[in-house]
N, C-alpha and C positions, 0 to 999 in steps of 0.2 A: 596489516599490523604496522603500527609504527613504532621504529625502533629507538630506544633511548639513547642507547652508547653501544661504540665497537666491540669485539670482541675478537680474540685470537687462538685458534686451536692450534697446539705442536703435536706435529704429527709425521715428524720426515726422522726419528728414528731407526735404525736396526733390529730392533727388539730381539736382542743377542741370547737373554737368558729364555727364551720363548722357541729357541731352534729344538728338533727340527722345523716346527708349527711354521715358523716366522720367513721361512728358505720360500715357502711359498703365498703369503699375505703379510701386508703390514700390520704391523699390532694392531694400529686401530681399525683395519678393517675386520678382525677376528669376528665371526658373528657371535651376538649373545640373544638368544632365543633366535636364531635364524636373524639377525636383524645386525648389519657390521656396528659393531662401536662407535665409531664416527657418527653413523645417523644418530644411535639415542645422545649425544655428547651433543651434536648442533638441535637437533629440537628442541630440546633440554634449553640451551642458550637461547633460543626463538624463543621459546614460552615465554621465559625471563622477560622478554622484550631485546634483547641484545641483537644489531645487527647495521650494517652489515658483519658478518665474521670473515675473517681470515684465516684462511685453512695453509700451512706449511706441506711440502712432502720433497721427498728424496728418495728415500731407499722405496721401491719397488712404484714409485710415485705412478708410472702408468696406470695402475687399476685405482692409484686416487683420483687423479684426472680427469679417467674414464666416469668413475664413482660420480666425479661433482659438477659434472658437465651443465646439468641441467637443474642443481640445486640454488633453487630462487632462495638470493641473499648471501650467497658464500661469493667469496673470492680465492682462486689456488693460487699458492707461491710457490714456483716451482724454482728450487734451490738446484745447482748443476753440482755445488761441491757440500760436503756435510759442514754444517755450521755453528750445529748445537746450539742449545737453546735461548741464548745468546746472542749469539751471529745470527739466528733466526728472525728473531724479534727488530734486529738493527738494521736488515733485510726490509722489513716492512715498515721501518717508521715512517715513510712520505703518507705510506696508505694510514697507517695508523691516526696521523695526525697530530694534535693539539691537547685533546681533552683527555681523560683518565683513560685506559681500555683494562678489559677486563683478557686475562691471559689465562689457559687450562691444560694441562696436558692432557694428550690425546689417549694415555692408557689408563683414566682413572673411569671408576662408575660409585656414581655417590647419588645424593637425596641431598644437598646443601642447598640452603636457599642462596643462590646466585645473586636477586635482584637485592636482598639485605646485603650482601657482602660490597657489594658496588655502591649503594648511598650511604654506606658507614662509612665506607671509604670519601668518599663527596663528604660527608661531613666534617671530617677530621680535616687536619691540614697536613698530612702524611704525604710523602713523595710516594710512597706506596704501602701497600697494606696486603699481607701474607696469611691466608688461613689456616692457621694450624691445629692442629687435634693431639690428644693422648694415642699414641699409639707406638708402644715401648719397640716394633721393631724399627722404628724411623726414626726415634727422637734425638733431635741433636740438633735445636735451634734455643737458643739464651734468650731470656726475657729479662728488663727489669721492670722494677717495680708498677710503673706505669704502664707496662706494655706495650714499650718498645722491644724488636730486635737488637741484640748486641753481640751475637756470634753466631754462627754455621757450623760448630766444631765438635765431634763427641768427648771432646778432653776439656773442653768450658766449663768453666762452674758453676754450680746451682742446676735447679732444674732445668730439663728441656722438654720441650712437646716437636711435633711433628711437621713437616710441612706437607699441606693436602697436593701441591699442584695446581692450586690455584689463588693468583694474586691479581690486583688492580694496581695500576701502576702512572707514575706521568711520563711520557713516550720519551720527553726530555732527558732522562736517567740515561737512553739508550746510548746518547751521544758520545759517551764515553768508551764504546766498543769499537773495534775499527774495523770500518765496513768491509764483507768479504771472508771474513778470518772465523775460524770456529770459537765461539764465545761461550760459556757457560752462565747464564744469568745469575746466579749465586756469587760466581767472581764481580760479578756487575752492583751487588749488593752490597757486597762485603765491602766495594771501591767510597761504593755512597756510605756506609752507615763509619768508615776513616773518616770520612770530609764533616762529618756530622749531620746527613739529612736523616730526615724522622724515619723511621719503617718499622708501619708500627704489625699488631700482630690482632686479627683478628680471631677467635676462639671457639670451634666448635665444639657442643656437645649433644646428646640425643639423636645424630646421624648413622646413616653407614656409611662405607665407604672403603674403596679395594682399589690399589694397587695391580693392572694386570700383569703382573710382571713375570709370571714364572705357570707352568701349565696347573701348578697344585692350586695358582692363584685366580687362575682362570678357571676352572672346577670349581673351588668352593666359592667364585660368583655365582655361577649356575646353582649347586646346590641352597644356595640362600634366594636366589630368586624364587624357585619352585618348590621349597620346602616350608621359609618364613613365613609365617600367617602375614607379617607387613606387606609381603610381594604377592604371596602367592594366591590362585584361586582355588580351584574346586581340583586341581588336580598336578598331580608331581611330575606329570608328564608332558611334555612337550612337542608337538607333531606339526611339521611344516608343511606346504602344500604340497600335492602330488606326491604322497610317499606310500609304498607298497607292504604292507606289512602282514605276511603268511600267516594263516591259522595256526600255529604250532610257537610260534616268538612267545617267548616271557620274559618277563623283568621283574625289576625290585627298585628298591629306594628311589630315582627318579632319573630320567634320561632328557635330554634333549636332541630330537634330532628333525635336522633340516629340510628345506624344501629337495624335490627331484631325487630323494635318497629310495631305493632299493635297499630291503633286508632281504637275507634269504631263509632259506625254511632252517628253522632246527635254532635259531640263532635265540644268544640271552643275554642284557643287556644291561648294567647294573651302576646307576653314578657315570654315565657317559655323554659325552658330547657329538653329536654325528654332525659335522658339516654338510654343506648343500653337496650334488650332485653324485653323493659314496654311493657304494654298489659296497654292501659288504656280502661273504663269501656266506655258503650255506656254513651252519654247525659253529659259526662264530659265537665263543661264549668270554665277554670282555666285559671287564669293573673301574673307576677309576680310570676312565683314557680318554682322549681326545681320537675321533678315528676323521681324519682329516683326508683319507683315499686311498 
């Protein structure tokens, strides 16, 4: 493949509202259909043409590490102190370069066309360009009339849409962070759009798109994968390799569960998520839950 432009996953997180889950994987390695987050988020980018990516980690960073050892076209930055998303980015500008990169957080899962959002961005003369959507539990980004950015604030006036988590940017903006320091990029926006550079806003609609942030939010991905006629195929159920599953198991609504999992006899299984490797208990009858071991 040859790759157009950079690309940057944040990915070094706590993913705090996601405990207990999270005490033992980082958000983005969460599997969704057996499969960590991180991988469909950099394929995703690869299809696009974006590469090489930069992959950030921190909090639990050895199993990302481990994770990307051998992934043709990533790079890991492995941060020693937390830096937010911010300090992360300002962390990587020698790698980043010159030209625009394309920036994603590491806990979304969407359908947005990537390679559109990068030559709209190339088109425009924008220091950076923000996608954002209607989505009344996020909104709180100011537009005017033209489509530019003009606040981050829920107390601005006039309408607001959402920020997806995913921006292009000129790496130059970063310069204003000091290196080392935990930075939030929204502070770094807010610094530019004072000075008067463009940021503008690009607009999705007709997409999905989920926030992983919290286990209800991590369920109703799954449920929308295996249930949505857009996702889904012939069936609501989900089975990873090597997994044992007794004459006697039933279910309902749809389940996903992962490779090397043991069920035991007696068990029923309703709207749940199995992680790889669980052994659940015989006569286990669970709705609604992530069973993580």
């Amino acid at each position: 493949m040859i790759y157009q432009a950079k690309a940057m996953v944040l990915a070094a997180g706590f993913g705090t509202r996601l405990k207990p889950y999270s005490l033992f994987r980082p958000k983005p390695l969460f599997p969704v259909l057996d499969k960590p987050l991180l991988f469909h988020i950099l394929d995703q980018l690869q299809r696009a043409g974006f590469g090489p990516v930069l992959v950030n980690c921190h909090y639990l960073k050895e199993q990302i590490l481990s994770l990307l050892k051998n992934f043709e076209g990533v790079v890991v930055q492995d941060e020693p102190v937390e830096l937010g998303t911010g300090g992360g980015l300002r962390m990587g500008q020698d790698f980043l370069g010159y030209e625009p990169v394309l920036v994603t957080n590491g806990d979304i899962f969407h359908t947005i066309d990537l390679a559109g959002v990068y030559q709209d961005h190339c088109r425009s003369n924008a220091a950076a360009t923000l996608v954002l959507h209607d989505c009344p539990r996020f909104n709180r980004v100011s537009l005017d009339d033209e489509g530019c950015i003009t606040a981050f604030a829920e107390n601005s006036p006039g309408p607001k849409l959402a920020f997806t988590g995913i921006h292009v940017l000129d790496p130059a903006l970063l310069s204003v962070i000091p290196a080392g320091s935990f930075y939030n990029i929204i502070d770094c926006y807010r610094y530019w759009i004072k000075k008067g550079a463009k940021l503008r806003a690009h607009v999705v609609r007709g997409h999905f798109w989920t926030d992983m942030g919290t286990p209800g939010d991590y369920l109703d991905l799954h449920r929308v994968l295996l249930t949505d006629k857009k996702f889904a195929g012939d069936s609501s159920f989900y089975v990873g390799e090597n997994v044992t599953l007794p004459r006697d198991f039933s279910c309902e609504g749809w389940f996903s569960i992962g490779s090397n999992v043991r069920v035991g006899r007696g068990c029923h299984l309703s709207r749940v998520v199995v992680w790889d490797s669980v052994q659940i208990p015989d006569d286990t009858n669970i709705s609604d839950a992530i069973i993580a071991g």
